[in-house]
N, C-alpha and C positions, 0 to 999 in steps of 0.2 A: 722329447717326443711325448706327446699324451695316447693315449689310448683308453676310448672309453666304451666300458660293455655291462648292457642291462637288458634284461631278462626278466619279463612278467609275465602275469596269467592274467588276462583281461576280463571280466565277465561280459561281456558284448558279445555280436556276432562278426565273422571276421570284415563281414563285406562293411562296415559301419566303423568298423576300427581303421580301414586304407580307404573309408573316403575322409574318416574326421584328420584323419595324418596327412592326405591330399590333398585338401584344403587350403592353399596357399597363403589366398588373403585372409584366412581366420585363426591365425595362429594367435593372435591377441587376446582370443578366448580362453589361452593357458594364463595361470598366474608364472608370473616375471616375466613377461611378452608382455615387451608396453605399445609395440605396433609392429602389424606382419602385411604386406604389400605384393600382388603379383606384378611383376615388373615387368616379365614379356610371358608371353601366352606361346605354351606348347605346341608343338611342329602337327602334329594329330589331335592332340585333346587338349582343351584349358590347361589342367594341371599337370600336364603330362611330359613326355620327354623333351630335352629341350627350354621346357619354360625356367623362369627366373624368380625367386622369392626373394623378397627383403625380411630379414627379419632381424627387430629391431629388441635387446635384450640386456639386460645386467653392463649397460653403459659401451655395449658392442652393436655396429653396422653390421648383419653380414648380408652378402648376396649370393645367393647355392643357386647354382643350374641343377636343374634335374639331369642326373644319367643315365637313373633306369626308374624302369615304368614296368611294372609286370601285374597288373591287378586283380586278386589283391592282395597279392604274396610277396610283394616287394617292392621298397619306393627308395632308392640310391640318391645319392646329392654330392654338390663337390662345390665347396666354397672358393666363388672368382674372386670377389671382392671381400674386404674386410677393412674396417676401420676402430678404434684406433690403433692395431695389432697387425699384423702382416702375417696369414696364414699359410703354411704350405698343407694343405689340406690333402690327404692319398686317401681317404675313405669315410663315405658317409652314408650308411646303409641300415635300411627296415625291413626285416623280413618276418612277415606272420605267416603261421602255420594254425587251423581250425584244428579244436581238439575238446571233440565235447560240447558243442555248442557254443563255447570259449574261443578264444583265439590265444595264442602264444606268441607275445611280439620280443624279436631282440633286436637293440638298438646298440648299432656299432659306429663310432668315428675314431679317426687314425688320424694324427698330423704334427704338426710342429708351429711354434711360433719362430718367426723367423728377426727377430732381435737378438743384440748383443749376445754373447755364451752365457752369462750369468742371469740375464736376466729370459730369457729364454728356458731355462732352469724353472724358473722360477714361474713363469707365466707357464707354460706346459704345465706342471702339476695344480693353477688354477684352476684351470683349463678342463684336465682330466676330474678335477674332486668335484666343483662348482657343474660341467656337464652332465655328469652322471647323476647329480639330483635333479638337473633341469630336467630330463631327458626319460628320466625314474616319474615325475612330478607330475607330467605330461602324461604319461600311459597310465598313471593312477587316475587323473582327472577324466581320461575316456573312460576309465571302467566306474566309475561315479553316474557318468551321462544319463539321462533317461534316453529309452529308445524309441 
């Protein structure tokens, strides 16, 4: 099982930090995001609940539905698709708190690869080391942004 949790202070404002996280098709803009795609368009809003991101990264397919939508305090996901790995995905969650004109973002996912025992092993703690800088990478690159 991996488990990954990161925790930063953003110098942004918060509403700026869950629209550049909301963003579906611009996730490309991160470095190691060699291409990010909205595949189906949100039940209420573009990026919103509902909708479907591709995000294409470190030689991984994935496809998150959006589950939760709370803006701008929260943006949840749950990977359906996944190639070349087979994901059992149970949590994929952003939750920012304002604090000081700053925002306070924590980035949580929870899941398993669902290959062989040993290799499963093995992929999980990829999984958990390599996310946590992607994911760490990301919220450092918003706090960089001009606004």
């Amino acid at each position: 099982m991996f488990s990954i949790h990161v925790e930063r202070i953003i110098d942004q404002p918060i509403d700026f930090v869950f629209a550049t996280l909301s963003d579906h098709a611009n996730y490309a803009q991160f470095k190691g995001v060699e291409a990010s795609n909205l595949i189906v368009e949100g039940k209420l809003e573009q990026n919103g609940l509902g909708a479907v991101r591709e995000i294409i990264a470190g030689g991984a397919n994935l496809h998150e539905e959006i589950v939760a939508y709370d803006p701008p305090y929260k943006l949840g996901y749950k990977v359906v698709k996944s190639k070349p790995l087979p994901y059992d995905h149970q949590l994929g969650e952003i939750t920012l708190k304002k604090i000081d004109g700053k925002t306070h973002a924590t980035w949580r996912s929870v899941g398993h690869i669902t290959v062989f025992v040993l290799g499963s092993l093995y992929f999980d703690k990829q999984i958990q080391k390599n996310g946590g800088k992607a994911f760490g990478s990301i919220l450092k690159q918003i706090g960089n942004m001009p606004r």
